[in-house]
PDB file of N, CA, C and O in Angstrom:
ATOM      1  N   UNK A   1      52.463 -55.735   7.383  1.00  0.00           N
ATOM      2  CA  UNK A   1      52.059 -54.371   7.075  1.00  0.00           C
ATOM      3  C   UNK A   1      52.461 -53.471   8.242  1.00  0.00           C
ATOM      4  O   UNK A   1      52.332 -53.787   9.425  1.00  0.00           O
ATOM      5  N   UNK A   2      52.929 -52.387   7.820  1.00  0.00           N
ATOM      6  CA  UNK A   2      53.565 -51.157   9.036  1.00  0.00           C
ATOM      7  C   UNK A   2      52.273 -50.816   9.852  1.00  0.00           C
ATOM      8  O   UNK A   2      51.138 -51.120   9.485  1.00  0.00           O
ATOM      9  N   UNK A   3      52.599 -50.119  11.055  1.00  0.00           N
ATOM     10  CA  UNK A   3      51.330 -49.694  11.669  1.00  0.00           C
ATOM     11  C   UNK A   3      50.964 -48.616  10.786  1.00  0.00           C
ATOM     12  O   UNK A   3      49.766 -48.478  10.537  1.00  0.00           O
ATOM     13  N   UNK A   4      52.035 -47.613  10.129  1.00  0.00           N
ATOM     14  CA  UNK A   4      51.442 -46.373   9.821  1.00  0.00           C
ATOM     15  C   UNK A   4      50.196 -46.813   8.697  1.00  0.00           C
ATOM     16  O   UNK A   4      49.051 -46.371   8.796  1.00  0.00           O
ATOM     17  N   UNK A   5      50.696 -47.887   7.476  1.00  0.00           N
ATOM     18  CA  UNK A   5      50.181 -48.335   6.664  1.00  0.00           C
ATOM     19  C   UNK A   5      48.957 -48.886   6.887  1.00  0.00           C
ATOM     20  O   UNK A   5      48.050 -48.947   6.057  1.00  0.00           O
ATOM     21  N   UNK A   6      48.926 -49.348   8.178  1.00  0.00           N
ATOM     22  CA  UNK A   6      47.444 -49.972   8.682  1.00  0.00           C
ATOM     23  C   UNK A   6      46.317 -48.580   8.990  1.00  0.00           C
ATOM     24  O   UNK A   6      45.104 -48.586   8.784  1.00  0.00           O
ATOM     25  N   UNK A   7      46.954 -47.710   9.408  1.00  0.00           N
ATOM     26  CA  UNK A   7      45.936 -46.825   9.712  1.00  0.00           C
ATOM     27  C   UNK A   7      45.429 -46.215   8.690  1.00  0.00           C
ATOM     28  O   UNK A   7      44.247 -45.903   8.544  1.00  0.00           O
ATOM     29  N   UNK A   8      46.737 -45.942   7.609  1.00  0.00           N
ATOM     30  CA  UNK A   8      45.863 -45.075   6.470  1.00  0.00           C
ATOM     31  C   UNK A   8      44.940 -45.494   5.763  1.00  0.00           C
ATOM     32  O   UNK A   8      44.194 -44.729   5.151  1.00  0.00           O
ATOM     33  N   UNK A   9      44.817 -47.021   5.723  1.00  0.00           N
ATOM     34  CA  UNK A   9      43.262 -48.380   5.714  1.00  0.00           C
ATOM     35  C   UNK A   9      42.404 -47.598   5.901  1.00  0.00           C
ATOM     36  O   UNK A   9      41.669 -47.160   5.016  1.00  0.00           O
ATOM     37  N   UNK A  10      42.360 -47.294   7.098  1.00  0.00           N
ATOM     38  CA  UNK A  10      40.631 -46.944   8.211  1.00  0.00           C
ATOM     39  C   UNK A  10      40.515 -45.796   8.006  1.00  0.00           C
ATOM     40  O   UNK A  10      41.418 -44.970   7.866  1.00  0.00           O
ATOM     41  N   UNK A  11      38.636 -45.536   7.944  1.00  0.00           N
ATOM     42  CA  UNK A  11      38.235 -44.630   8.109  1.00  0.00           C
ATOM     43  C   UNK A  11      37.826 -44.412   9.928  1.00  0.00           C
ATOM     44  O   UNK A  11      37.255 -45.326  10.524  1.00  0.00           O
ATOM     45  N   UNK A  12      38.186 -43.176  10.605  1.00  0.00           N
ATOM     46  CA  UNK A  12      37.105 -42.982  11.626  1.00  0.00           C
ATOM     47  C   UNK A  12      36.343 -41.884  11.596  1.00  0.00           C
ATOM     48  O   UNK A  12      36.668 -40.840  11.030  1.00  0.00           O
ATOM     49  N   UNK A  13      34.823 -42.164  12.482  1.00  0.00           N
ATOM     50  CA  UNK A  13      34.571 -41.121  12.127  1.00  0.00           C
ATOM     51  C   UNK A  13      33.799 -40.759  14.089  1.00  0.00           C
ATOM     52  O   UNK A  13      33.797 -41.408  15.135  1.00  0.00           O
ATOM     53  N   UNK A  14      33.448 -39.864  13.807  1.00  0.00           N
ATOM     54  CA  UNK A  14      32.796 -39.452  15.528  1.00  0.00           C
ATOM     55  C   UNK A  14      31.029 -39.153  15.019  1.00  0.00           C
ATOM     56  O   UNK A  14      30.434 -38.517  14.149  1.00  0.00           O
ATOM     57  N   UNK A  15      30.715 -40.027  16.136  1.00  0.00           N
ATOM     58  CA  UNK A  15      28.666 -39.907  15.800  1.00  0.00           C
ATOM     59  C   UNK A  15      28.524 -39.675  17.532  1.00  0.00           C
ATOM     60  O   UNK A  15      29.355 -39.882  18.416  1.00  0.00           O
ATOM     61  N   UNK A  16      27.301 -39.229  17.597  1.00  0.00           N
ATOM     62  CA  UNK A  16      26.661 -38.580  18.459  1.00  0.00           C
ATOM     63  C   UNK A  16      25.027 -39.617  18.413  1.00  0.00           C
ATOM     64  O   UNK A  16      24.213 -39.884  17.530  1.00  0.00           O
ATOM     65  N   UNK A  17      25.149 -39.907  19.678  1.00  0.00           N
ATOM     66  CA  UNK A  17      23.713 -40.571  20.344  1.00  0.00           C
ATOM     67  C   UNK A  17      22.520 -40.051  21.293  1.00  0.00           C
ATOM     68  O   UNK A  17      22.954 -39.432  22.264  1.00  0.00           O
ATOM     69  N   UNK A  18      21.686 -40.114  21.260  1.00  0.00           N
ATOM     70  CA  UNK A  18      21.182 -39.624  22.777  1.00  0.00           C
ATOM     71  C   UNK A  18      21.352 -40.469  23.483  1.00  0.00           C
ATOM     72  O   UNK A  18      21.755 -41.556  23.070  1.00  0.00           O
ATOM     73  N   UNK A  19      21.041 -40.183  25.058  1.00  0.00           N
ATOM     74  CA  UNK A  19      21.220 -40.712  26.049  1.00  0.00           C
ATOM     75  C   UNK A  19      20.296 -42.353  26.028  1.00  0.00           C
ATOM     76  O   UNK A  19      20.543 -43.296  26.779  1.00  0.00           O
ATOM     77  N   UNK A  20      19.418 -42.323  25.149  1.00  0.00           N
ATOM     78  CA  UNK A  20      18.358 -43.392  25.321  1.00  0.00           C
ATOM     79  C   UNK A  20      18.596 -44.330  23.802  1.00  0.00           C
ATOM     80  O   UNK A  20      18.018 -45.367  23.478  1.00  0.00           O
ATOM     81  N   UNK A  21      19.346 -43.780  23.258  1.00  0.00           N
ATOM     82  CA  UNK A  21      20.357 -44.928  22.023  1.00  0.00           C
ATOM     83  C   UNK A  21      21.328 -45.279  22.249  1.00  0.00           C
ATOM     84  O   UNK A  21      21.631 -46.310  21.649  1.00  0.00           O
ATOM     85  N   UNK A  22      22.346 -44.721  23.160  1.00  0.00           N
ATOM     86  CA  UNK A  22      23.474 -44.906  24.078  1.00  0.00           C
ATOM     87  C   UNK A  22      22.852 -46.310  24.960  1.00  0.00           C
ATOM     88  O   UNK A  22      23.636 -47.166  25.370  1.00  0.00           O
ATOM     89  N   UNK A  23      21.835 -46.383  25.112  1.00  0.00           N
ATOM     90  CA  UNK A  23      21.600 -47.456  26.462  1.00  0.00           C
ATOM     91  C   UNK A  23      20.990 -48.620  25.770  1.00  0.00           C
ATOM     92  O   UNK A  23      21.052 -49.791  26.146  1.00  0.00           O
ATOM     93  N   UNK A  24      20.286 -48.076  24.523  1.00  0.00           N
ATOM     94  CA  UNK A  24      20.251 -49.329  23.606  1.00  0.00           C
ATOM     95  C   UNK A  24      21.515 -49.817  22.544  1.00  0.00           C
ATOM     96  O   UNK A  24      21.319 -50.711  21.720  1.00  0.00           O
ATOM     97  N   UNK A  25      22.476 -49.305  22.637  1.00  0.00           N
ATOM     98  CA  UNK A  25      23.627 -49.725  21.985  1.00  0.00           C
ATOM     99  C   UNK A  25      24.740 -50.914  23.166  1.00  0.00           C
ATOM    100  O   UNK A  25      25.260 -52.027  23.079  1.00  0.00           O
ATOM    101  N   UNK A  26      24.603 -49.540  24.430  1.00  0.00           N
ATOM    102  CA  UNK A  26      25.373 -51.182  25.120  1.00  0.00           C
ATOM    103  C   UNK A  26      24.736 -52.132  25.318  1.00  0.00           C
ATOM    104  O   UNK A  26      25.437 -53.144  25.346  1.00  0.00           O
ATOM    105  N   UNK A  27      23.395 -52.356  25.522  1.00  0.00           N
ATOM    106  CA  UNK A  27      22.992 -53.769  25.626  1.00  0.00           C
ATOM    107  C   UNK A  27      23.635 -54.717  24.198  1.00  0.00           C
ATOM    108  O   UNK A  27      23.183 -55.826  23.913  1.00  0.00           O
ATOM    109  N   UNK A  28      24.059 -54.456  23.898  1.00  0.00           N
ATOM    110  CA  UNK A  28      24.948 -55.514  22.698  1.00  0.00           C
ATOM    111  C   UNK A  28      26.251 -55.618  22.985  1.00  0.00           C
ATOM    112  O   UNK A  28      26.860 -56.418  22.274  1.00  0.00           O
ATOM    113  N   UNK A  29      27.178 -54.775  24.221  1.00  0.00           N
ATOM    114  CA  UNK A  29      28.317 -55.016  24.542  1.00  0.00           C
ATOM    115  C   UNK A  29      28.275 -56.640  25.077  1.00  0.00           C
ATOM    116  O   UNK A  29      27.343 -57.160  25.691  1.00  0.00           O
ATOM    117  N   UNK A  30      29.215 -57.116  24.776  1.00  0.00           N
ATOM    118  CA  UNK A  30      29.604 -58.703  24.934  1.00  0.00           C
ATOM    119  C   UNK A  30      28.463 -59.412  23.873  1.00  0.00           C
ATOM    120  O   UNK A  30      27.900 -60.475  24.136  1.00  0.00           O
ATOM    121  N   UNK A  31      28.309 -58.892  23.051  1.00  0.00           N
ATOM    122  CA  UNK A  31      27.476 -59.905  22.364  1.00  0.00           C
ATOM    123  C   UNK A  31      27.543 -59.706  20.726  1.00  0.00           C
ATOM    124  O   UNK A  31      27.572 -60.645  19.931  1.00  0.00           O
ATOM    125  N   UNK A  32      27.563 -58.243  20.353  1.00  0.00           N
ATOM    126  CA  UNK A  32      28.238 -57.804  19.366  1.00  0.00           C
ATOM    127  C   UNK A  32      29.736 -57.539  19.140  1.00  0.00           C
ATOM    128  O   UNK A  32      30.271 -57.889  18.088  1.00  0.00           O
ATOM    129  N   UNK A  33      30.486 -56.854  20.229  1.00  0.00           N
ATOM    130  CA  UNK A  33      32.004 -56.458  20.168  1.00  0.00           C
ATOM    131  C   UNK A  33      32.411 -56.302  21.858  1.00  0.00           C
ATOM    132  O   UNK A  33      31.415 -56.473  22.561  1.00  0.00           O
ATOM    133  N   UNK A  34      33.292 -56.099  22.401  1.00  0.00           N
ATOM    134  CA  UNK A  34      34.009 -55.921  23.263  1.00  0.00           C
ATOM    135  C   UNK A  34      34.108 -54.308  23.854  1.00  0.00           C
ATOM    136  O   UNK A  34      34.138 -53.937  25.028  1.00  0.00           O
ATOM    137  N   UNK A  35      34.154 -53.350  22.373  1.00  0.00           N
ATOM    138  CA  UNK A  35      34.265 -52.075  23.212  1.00  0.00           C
ATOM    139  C   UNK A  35      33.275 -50.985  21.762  1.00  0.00           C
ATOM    140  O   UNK A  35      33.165 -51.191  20.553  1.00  0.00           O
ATOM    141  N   UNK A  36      32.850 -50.100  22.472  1.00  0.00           N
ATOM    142  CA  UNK A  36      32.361 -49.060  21.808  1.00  0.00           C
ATOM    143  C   UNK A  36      32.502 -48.630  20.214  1.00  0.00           C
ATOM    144  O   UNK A  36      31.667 -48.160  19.441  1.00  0.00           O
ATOM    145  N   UNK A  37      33.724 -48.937  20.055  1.00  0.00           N
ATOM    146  CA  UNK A  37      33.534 -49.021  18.213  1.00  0.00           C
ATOM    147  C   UNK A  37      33.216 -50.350  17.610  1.00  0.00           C
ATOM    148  O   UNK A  37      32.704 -50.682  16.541  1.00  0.00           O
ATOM    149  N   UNK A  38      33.505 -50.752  18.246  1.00  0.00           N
ATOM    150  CA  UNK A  38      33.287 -52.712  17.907  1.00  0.00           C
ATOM    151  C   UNK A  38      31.379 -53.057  17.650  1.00  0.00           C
ATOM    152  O   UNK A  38      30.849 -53.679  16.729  1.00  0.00           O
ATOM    153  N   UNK A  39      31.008 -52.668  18.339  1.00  0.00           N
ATOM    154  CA  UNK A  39      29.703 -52.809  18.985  1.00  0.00           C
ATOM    155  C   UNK A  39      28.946 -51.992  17.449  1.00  0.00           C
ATOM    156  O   UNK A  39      28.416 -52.494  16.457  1.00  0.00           O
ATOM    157  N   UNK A  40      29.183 -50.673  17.807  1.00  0.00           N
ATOM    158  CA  UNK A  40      28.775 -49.837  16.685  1.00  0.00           C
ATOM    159  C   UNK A  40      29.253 -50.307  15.269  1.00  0.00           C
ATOM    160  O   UNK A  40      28.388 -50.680  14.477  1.00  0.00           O
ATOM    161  N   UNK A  41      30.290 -50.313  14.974  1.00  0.00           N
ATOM    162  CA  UNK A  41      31.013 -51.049  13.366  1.00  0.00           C
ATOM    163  C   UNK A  41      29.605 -51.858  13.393  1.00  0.00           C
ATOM    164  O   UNK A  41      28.510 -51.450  13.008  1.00  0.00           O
ATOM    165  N   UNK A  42      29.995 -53.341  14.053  1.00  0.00           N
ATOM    166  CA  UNK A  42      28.862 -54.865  13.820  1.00  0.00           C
ATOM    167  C   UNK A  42      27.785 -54.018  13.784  1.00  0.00           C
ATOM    168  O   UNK A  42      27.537 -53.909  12.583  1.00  0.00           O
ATOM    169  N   UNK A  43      26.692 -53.094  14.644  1.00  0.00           N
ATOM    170  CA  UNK A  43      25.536 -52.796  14.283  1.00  0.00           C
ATOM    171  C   UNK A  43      25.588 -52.549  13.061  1.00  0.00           C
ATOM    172  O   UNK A  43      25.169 -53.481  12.375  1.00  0.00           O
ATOM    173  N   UNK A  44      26.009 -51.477  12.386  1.00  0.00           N
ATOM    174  CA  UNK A  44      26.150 -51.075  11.121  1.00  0.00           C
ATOM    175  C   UNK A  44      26.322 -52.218  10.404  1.00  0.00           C
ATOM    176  O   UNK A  44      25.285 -52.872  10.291  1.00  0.00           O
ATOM    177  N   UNK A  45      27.234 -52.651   9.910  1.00  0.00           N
ATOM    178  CA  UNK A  45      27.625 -53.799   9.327  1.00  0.00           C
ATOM    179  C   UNK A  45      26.304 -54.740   9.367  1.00  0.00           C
ATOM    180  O   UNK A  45      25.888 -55.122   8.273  1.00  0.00           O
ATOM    181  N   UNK A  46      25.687 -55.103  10.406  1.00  0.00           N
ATOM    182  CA  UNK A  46      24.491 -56.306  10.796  1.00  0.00           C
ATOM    183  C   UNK A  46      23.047 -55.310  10.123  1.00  0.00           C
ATOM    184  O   UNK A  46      21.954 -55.874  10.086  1.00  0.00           O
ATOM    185  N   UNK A  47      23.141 -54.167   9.735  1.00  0.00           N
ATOM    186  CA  UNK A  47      22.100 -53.141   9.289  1.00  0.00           C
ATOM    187  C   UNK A  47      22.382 -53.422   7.626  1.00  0.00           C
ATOM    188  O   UNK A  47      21.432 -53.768   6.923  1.00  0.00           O
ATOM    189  N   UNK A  48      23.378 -53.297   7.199  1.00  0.00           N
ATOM    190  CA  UNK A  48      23.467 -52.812   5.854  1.00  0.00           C
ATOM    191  C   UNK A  48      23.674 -54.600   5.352  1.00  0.00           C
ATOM    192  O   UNK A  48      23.725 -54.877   4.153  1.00  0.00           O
ATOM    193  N   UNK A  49      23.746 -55.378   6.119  1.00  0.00           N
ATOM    194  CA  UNK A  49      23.972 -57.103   5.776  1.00  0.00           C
ATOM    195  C   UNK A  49      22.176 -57.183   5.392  1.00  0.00           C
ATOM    196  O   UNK A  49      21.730 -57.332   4.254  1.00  0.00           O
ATOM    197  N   UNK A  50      21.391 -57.050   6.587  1.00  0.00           N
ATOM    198  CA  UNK A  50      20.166 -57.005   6.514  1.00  0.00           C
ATOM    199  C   UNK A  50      19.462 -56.340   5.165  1.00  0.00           C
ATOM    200  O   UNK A  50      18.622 -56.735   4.356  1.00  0.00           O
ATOM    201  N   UNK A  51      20.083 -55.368   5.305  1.00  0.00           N
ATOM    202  CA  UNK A  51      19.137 -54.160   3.935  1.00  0.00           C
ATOM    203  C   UNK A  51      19.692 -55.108   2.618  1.00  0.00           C
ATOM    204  O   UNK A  51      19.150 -54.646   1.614  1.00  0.00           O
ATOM    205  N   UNK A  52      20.441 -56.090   2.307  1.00  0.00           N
ATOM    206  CA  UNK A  52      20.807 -56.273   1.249  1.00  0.00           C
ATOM    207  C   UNK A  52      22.413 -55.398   0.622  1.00  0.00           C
ATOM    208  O   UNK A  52      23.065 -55.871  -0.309  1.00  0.00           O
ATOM    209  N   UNK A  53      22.757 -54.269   1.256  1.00  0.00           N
ATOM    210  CA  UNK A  53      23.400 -53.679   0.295  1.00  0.00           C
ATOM    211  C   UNK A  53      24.668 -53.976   0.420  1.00  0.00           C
ATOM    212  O   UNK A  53      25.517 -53.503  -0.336  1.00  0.00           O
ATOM    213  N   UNK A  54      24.977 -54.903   1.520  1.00  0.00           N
ATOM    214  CA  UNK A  54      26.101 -55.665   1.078  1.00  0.00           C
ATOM    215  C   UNK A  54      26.124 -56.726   0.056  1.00  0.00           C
ATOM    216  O   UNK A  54      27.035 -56.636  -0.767  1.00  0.00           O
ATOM    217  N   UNK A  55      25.210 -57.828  -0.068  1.00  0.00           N
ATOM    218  CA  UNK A  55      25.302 -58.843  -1.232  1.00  0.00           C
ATOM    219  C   UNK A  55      25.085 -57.730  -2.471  1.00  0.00           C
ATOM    220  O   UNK A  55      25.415 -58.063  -3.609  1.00  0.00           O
ATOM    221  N   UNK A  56      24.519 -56.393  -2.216  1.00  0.00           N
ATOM    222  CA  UNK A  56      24.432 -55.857  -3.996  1.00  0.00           C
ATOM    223  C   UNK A  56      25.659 -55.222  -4.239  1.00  0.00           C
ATOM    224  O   UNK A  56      26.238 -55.054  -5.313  1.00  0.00           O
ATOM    225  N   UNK A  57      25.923 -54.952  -3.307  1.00  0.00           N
ATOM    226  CA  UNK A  57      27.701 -54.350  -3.794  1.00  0.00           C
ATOM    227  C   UNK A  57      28.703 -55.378  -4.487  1.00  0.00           C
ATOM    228  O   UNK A  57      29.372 -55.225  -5.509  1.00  0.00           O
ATOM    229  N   UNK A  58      28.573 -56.865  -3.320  1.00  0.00           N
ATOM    230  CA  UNK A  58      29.187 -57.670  -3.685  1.00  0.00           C
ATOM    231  C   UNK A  58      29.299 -58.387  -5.135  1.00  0.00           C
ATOM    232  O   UNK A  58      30.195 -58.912  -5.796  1.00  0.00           O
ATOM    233  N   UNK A  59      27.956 -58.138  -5.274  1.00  0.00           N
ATOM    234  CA  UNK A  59      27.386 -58.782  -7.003  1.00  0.00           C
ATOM    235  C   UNK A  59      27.428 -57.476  -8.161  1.00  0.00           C
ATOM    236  O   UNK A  59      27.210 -57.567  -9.369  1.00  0.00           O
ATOM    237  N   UNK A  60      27.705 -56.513  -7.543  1.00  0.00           N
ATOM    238  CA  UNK A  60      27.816 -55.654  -8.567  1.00  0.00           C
ATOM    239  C   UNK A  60      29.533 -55.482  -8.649  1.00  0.00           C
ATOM    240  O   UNK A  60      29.730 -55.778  -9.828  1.00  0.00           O
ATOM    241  N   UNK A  61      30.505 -55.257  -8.223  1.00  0.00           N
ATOM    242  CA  UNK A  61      31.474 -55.391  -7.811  1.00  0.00           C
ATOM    243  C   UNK A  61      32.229 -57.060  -8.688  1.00  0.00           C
ATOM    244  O   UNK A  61      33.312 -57.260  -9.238  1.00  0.00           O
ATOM    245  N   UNK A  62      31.401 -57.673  -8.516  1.00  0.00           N
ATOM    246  CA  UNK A  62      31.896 -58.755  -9.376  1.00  0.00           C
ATOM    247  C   UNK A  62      31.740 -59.070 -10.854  1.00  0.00           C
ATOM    248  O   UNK A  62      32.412 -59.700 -11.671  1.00  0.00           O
ATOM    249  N   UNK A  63      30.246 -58.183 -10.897  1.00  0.00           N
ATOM    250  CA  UNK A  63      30.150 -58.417 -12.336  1.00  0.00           C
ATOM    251  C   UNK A  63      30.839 -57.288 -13.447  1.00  0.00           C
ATOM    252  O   UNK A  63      31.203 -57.412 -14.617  1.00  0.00           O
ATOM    253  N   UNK A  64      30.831 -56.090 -12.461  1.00  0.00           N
ATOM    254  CA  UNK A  64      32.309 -55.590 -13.012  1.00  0.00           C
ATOM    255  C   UNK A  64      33.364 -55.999 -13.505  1.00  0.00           C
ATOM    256  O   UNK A  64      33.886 -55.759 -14.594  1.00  0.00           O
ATOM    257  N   UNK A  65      33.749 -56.799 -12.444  1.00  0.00           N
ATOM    258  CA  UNK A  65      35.442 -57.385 -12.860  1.00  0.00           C
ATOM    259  C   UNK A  65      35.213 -58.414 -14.051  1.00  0.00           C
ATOM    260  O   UNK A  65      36.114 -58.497 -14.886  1.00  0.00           O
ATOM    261  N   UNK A  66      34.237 -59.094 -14.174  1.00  0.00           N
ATOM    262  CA  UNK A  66      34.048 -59.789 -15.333  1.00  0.00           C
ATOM    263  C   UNK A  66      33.956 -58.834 -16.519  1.00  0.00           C
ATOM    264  O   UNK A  66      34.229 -59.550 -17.483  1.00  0.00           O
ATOM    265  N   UNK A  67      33.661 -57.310 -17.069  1.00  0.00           N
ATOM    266  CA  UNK A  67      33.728 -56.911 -17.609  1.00  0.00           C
ATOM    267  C   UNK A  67      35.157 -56.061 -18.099  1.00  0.00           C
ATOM    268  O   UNK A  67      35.124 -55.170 -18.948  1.00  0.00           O
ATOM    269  N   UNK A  68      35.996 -56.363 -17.630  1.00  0.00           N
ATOM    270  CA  UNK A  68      37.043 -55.736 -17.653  1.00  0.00           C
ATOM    271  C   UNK A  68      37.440 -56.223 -18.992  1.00  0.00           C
ATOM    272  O   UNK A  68      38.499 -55.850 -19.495  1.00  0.00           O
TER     273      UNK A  68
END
């Protein structure tokens, strides 16, 4: 895949922390990701794994395609 093609993939976006969520976010550097979007992505990702709404996407998403 081209680089250009790889980027038009991704979304980014820019978020804003306070100073005292900023200091609870790096304590997960080296343990969640390596650098600042890494870290943030996995939180998210490890949030919405938790809430369920990844397995309901996943199961809704499938039982779709069975309806095709």
């Amino acid at each position: 895949m081209k680089h250009s093609e790889e980027r038009s993939k991704v979304k980014r976006v820019q978020v804003t922390f306070t100073a005292e969520q900023w200091r609870l976010i790096e304590r997960f550097k080296g343990v969640m990701g390596s650098d600042d979007a890494e870290v943030v992505r996995n939180i998210v990702l490890a949030w919405l794994a938790e809430k369920s709404v990844v397995t309901s996407e996943v199961k809704r998403a499938s039982r779709a395609g069975g309806q095709q």
